[in-house]
CHARMM internal coordinates of N, CA and C (Angstrom, degrees):
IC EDIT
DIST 1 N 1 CA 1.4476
DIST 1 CA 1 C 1.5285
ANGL 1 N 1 CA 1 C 109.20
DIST 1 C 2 N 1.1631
ANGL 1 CA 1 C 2 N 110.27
DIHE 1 N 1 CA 1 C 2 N 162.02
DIST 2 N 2 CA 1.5873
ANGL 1 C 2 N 2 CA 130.20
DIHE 1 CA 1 C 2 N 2 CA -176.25
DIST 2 CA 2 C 1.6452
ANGL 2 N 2 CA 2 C 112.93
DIHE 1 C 2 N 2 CA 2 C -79.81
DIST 2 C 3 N 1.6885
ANGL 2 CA 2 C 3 N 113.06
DIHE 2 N 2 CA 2 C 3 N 151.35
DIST 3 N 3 CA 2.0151
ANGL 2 C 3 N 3 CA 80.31
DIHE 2 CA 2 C 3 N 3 CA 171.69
DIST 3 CA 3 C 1.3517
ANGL 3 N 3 CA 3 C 121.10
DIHE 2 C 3 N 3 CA 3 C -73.82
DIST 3 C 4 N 1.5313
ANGL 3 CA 3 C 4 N 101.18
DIHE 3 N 3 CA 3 C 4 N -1.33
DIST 4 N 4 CA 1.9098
ANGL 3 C 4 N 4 CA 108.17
DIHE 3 CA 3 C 4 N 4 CA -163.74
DIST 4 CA 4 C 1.4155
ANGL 4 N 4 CA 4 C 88.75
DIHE 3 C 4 N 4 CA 4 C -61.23
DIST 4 C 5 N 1.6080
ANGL 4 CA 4 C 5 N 110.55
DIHE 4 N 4 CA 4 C 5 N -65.23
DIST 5 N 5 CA 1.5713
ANGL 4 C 5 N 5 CA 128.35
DIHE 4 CA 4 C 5 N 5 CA -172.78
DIST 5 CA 5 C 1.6499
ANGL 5 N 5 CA 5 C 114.63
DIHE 4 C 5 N 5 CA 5 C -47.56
DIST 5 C 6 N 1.5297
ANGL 5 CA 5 C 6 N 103.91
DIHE 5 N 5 CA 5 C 6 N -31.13
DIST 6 N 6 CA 1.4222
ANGL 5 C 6 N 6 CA 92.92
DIHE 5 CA 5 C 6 N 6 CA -176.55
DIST 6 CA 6 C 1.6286
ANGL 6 N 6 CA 6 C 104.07
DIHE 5 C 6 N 6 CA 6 C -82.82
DIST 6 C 7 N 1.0278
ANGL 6 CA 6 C 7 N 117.07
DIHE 6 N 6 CA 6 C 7 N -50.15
DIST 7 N 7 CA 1.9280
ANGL 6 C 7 N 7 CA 115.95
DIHE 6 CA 6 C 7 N 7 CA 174.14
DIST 7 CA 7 C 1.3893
ANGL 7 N 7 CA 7 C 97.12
DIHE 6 C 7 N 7 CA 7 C -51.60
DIST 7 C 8 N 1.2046
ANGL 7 CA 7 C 8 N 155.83
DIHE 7 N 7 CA 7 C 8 N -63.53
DIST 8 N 8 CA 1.1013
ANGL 7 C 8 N 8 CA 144.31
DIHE 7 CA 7 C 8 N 8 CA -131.96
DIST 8 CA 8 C 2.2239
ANGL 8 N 8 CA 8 C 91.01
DIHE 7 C 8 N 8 CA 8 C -75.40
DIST 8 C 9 N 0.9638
ANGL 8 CA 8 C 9 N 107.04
DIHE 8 N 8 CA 8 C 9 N -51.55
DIST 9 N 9 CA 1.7403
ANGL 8 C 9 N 9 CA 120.63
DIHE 8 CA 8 C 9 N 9 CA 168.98
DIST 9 CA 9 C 2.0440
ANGL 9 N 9 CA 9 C 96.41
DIHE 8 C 9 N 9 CA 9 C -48.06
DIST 9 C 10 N 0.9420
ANGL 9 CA 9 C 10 N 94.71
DIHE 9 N 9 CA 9 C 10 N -73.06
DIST 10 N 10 CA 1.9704
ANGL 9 C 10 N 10 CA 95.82
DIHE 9 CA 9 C 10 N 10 CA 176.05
DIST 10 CA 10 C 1.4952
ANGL 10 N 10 CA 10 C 102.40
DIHE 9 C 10 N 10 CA 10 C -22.65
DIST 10 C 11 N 1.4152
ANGL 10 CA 10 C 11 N 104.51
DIHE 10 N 10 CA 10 C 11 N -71.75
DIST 11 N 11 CA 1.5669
ANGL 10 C 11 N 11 CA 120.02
DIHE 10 CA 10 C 11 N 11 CA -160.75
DIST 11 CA 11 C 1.7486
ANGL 11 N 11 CA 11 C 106.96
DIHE 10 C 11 N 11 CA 11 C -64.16
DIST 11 C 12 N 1.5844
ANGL 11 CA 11 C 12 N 117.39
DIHE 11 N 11 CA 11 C 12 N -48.68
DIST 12 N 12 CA 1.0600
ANGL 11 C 12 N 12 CA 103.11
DIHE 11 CA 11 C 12 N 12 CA -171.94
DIST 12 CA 12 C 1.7795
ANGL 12 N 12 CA 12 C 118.29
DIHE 11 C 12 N 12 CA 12 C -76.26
DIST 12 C 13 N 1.6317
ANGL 12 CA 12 C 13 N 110.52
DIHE 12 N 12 CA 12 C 13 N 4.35
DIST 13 N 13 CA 1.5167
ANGL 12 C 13 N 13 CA 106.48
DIHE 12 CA 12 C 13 N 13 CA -175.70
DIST 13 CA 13 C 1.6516
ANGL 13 N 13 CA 13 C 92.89
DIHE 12 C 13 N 13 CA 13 C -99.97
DIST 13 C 14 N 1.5483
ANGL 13 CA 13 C 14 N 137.59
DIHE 13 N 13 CA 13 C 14 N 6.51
DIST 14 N 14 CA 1.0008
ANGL 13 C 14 N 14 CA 107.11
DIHE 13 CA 13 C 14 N 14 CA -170.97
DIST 14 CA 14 C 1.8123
ANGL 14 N 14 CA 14 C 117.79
DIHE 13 C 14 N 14 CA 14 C -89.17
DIST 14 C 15 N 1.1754
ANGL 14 CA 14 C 15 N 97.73
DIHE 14 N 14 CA 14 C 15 N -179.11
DIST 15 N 15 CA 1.5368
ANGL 14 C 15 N 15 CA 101.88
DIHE 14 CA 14 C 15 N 15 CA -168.02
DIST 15 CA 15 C 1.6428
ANGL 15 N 15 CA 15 C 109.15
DIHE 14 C 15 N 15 CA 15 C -125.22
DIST 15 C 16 N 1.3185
ANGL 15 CA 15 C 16 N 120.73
DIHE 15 N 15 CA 15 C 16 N 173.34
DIST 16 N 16 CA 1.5852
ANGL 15 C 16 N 16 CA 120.03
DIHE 15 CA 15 C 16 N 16 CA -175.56
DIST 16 CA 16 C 1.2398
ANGL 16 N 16 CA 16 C 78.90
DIHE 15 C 16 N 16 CA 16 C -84.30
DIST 16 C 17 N 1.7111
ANGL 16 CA 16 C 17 N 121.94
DIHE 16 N 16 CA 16 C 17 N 165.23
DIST 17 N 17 CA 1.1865
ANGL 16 C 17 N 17 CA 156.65
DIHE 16 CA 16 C 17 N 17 CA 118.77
DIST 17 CA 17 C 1.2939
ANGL 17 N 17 CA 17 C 131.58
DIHE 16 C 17 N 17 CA 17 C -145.87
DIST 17 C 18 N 1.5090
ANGL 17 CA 17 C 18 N 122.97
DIHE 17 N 17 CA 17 C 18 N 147.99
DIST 18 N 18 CA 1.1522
ANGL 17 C 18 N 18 CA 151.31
DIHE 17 CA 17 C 18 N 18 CA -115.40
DIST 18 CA 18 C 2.0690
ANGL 18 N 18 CA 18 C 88.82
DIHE 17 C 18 N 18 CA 18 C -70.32
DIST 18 C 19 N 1.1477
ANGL 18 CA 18 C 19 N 98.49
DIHE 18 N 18 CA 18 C 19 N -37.29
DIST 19 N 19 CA 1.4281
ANGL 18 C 19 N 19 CA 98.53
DIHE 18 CA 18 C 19 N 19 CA 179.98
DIST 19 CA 19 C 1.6307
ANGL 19 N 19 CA 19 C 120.58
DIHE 18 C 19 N 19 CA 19 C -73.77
DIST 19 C 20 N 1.2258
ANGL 19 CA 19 C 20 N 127.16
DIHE 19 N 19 CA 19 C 20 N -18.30
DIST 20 N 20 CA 1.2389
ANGL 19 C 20 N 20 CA 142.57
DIHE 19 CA 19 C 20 N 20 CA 156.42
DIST 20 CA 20 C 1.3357
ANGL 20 N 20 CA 20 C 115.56
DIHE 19 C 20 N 20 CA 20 C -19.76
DIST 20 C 21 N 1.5562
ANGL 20 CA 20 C 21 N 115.67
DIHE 20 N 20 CA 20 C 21 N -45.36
DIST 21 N 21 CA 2.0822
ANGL 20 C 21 N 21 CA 117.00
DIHE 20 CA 20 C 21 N 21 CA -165.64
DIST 21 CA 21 C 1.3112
ANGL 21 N 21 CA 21 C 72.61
DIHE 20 C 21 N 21 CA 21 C -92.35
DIST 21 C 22 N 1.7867
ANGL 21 CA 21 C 22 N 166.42
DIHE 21 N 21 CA 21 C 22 N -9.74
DIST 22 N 22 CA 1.4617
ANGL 21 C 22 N 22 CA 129.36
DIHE 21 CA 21 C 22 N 22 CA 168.34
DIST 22 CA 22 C 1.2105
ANGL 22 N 22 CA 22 C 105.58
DIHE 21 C 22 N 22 CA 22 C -103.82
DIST 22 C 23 N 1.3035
ANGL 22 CA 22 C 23 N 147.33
DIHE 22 N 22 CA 22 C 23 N 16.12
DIST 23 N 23 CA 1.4697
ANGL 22 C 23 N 23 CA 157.75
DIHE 22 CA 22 C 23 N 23 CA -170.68
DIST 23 CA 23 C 1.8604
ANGL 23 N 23 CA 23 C 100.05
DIHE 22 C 23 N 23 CA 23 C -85.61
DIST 23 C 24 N 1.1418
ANGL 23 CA 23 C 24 N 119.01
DIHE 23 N 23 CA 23 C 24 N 143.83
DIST 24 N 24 CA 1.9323
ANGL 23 C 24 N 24 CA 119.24
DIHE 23 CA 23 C 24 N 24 CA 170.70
DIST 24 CA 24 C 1.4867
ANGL 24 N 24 CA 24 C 120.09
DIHE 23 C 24 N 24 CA 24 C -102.97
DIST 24 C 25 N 1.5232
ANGL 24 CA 24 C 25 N 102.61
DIHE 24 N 24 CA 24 C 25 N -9.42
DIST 25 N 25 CA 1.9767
ANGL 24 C 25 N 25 CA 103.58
DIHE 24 CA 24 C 25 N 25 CA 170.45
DIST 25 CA 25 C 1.1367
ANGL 25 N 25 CA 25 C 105.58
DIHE 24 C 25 N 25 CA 25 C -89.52
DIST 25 C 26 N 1.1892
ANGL 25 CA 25 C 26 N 101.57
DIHE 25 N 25 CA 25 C 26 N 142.98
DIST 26 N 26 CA 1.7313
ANGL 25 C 26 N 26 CA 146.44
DIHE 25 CA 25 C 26 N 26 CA -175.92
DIST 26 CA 26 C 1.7083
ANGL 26 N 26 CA 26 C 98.52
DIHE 25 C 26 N 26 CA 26 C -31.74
DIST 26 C 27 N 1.4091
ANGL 26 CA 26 C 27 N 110.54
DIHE 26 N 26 CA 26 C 27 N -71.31
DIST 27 N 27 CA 1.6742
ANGL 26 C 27 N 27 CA 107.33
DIHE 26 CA 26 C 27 N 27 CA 178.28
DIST 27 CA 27 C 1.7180
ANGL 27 N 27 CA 27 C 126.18
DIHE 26 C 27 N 27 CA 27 C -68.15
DIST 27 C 28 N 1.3687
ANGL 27 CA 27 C 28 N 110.42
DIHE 27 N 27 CA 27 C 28 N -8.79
DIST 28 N 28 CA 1.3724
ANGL 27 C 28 N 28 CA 108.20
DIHE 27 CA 27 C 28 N 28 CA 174.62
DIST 28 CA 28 C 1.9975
ANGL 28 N 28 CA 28 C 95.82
DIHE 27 C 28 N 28 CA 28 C -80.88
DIST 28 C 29 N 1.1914
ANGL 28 CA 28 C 29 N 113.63
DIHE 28 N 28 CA 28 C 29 N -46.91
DIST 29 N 29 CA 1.4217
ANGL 28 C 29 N 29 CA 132.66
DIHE 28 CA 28 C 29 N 29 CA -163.59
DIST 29 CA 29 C 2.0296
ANGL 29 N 29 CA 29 C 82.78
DIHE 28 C 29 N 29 CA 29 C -53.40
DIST 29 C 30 N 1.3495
ANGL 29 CA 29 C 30 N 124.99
DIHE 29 N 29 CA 29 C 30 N -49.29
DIST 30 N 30 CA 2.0675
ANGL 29 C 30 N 30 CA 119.08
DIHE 29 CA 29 C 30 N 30 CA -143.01
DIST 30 CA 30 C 1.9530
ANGL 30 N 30 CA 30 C 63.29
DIHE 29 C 30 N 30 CA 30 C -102.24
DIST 30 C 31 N 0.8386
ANGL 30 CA 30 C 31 N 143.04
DIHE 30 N 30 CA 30 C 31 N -29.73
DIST 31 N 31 CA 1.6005
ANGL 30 C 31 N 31 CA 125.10
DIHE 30 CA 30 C 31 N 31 CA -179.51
DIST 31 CA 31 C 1.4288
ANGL 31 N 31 CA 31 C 111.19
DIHE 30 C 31 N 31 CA 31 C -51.19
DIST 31 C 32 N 1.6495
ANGL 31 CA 31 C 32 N 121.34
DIHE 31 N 31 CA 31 C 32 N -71.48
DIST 32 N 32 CA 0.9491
ANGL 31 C 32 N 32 CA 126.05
DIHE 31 CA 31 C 32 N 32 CA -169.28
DIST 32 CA 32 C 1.6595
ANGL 32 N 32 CA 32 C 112.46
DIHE 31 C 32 N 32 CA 32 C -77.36
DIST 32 C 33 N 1.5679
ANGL 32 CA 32 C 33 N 100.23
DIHE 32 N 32 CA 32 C 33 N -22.17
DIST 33 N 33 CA 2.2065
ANGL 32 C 33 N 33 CA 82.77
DIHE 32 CA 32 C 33 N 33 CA 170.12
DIST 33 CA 33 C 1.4795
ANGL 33 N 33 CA 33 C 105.32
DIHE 32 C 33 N 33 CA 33 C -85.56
DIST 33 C 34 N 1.5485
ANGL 33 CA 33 C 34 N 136.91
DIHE 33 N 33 CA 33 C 34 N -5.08
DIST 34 N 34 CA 0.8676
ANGL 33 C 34 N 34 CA 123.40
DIHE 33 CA 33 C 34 N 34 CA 168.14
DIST 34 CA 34 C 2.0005
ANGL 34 N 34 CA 34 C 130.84
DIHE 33 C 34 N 34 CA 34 C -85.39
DIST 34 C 35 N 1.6311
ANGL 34 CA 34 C 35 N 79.45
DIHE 34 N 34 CA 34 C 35 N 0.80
DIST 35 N 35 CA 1.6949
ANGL 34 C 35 N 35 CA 89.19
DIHE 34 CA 34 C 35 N 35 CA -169.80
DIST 35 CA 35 C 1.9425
ANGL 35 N 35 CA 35 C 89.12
DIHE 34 C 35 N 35 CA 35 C -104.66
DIST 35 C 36 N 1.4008
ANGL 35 CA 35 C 36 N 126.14
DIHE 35 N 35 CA 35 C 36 N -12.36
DIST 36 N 36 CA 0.8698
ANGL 35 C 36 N 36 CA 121.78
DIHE 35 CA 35 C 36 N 36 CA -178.42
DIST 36 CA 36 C 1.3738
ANGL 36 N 36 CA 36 C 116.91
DIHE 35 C 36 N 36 CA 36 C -82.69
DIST 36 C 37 N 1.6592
ANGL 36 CA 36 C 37 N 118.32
DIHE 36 N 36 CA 36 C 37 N -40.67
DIST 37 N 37 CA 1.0801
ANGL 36 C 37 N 37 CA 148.58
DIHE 36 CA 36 C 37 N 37 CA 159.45
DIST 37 CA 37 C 2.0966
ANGL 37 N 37 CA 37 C 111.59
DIHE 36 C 37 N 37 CA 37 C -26.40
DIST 37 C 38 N 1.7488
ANGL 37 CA 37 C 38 N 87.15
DIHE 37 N 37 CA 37 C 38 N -71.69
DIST 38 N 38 CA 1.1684
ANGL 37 C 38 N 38 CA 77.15
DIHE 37 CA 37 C 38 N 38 CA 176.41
DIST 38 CA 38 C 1.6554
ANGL 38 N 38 CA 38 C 138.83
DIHE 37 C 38 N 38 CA 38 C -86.06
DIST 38 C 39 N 1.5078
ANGL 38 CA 38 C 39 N 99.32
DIHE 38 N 38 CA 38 C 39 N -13.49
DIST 39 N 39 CA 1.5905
ANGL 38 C 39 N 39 CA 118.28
DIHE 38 CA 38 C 39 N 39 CA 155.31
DIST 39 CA 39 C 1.4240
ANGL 39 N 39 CA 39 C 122.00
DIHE 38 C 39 N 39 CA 39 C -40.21
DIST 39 C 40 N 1.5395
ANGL 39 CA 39 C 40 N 111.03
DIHE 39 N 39 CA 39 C 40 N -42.94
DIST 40 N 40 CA 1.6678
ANGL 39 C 40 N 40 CA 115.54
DIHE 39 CA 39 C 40 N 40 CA 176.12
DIST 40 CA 40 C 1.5193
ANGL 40 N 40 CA 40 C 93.86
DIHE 39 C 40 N 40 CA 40 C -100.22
DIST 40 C 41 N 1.2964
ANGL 40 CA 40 C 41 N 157.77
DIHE 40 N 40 CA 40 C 41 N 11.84
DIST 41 N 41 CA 1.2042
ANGL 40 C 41 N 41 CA 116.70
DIHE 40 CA 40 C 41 N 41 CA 135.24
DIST 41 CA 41 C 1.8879
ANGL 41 N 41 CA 41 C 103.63
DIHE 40 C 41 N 41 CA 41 C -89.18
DIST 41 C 42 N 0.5952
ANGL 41 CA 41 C 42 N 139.34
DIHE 41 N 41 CA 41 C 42 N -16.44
DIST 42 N 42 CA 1.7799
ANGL 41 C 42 N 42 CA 125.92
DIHE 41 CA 41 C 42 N 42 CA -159.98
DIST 42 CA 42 C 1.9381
ANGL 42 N 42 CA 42 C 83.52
DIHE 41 C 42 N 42 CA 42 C -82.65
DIST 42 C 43 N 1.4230
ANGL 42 CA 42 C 43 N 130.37
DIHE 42 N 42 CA 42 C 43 N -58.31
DIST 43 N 43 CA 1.5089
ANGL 42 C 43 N 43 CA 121.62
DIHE 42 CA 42 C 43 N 43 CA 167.64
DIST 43 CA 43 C 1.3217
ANGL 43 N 43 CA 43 C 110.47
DIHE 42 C 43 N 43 CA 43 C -39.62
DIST 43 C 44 N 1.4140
ANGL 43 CA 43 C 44 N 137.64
DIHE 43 N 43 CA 43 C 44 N -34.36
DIST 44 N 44 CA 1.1751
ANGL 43 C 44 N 44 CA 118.56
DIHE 43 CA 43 C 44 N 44 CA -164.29
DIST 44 CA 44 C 1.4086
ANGL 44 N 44 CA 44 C 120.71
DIHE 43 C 44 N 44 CA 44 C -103.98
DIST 44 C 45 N 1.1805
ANGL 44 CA 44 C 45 N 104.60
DIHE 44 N 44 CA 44 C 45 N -10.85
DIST 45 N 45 CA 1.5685
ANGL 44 C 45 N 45 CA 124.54
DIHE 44 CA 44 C 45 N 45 CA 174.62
DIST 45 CA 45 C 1.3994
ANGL 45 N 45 CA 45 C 96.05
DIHE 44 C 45 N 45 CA 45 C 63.90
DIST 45 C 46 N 1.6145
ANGL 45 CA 45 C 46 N 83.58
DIHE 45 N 45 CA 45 C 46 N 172.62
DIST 46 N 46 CA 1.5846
ANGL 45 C 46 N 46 CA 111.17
DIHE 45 CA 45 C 46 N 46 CA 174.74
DIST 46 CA 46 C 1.6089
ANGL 46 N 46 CA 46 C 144.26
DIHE 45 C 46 N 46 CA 46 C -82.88
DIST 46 C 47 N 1.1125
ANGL 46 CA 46 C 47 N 115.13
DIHE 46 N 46 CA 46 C 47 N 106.91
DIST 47 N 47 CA 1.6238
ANGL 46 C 47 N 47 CA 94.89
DIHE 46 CA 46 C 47 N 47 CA -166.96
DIST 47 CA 47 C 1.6059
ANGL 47 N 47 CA 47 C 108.79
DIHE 46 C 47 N 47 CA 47 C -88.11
DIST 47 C 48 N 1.6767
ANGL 47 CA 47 C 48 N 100.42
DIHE 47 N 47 CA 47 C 48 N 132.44
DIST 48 N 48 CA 1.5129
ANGL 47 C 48 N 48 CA 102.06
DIHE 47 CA 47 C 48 N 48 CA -179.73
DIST 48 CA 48 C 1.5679
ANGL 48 N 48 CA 48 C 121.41
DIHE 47 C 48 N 48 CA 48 C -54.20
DIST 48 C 49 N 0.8477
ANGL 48 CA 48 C 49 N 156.16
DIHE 48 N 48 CA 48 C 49 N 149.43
DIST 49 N 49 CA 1.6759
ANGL 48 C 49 N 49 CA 134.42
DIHE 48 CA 48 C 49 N 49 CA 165.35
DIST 49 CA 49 C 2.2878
ANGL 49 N 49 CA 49 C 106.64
DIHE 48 C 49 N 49 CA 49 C -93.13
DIST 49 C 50 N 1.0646
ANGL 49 CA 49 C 50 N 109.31
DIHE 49 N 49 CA 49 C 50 N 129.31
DIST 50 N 50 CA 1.3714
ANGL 49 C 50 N 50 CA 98.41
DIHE 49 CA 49 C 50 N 50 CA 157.44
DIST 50 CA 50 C 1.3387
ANGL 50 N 50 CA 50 C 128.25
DIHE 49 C 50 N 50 CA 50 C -44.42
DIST 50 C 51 N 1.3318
ANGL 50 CA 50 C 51 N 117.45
DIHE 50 N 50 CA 50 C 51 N 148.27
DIST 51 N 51 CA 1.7442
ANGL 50 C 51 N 51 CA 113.16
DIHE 50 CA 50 C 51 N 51 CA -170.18
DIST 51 CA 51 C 1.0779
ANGL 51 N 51 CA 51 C 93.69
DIHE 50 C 51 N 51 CA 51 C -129.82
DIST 51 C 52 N 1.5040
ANGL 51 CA 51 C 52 N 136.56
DIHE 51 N 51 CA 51 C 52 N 109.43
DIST 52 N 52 CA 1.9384
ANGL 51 C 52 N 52 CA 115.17
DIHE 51 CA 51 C 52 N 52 CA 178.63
DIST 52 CA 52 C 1.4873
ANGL 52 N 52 CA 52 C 85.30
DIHE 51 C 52 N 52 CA 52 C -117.06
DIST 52 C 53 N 1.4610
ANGL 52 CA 52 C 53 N 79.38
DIHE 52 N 52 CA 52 C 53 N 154.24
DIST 53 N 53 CA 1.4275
ANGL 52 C 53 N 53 CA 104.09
DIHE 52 CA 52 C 53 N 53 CA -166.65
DIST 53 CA 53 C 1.7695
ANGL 53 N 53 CA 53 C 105.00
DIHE 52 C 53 N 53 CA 53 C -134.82
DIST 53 C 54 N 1.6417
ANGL 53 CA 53 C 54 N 95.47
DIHE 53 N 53 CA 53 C 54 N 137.45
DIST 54 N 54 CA 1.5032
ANGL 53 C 54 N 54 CA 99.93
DIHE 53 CA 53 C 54 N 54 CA -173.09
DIST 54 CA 54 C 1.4114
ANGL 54 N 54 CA 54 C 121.01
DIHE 53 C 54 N 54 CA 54 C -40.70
DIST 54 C 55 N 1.1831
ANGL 54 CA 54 C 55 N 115.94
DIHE 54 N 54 CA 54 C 55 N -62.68
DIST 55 N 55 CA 1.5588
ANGL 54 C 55 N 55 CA 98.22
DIHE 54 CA 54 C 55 N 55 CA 179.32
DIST 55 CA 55 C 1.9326
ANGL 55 N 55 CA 55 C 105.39
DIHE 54 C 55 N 55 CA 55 C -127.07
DIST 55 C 56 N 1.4451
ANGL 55 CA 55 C 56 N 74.86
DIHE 55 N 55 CA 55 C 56 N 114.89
DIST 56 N 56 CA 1.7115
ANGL 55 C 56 N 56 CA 84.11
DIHE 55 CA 55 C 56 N 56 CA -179.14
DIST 56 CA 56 C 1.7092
ANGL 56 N 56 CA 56 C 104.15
DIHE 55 C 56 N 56 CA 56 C 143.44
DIST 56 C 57 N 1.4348
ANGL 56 CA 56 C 57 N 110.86
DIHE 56 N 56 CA 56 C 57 N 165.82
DIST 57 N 57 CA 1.1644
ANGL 56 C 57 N 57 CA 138.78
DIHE 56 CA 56 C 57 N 57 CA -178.65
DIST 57 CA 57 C 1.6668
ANGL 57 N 57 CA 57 C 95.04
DIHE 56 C 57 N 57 CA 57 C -53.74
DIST 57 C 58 N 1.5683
ANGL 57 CA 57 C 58 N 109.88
DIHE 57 N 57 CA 57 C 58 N 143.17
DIST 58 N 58 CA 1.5212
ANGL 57 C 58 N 58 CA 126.06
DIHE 57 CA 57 C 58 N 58 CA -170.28
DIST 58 CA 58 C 2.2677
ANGL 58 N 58 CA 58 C 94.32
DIHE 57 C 58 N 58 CA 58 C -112.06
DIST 58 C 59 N 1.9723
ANGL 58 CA 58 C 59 N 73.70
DIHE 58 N 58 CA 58 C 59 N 111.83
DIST 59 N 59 CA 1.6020
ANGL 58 C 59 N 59 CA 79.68
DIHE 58 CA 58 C 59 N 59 CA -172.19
DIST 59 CA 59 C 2.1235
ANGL 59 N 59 CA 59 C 114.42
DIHE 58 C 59 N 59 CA 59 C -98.11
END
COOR INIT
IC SEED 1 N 1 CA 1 C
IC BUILD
């Protein structure tokens, strides 16, 4: 393999950790706003939306 191919394998196995939001490369930086990202939606939950429907009960 190539080193492109071998970093590109590096990069795609990595994982968030906690040290990630004080890290200055590019993928620690989209790691931790992406673990933040989804941290405040899974805390904030989901809001159902009403569905009304022409004829019938609005679920």
């Amino acid at each position: 393999m190539d080193k492109n191919h071998e970093k590109s394998l590096e990069l795609a196995g990595r994982k968030y950790e906690l040290d990630d939001s004080h890290e200055k490369d590019s993928i620690s930086k989209a790691l931790a706003i992406t673990h933040e990202q989804v941290s405040d939606a899974y805390i904030e939950g989901q809001i159902d939306p009403v569905i009304e429907e022409e004829n019938g009960k609005d679920t």
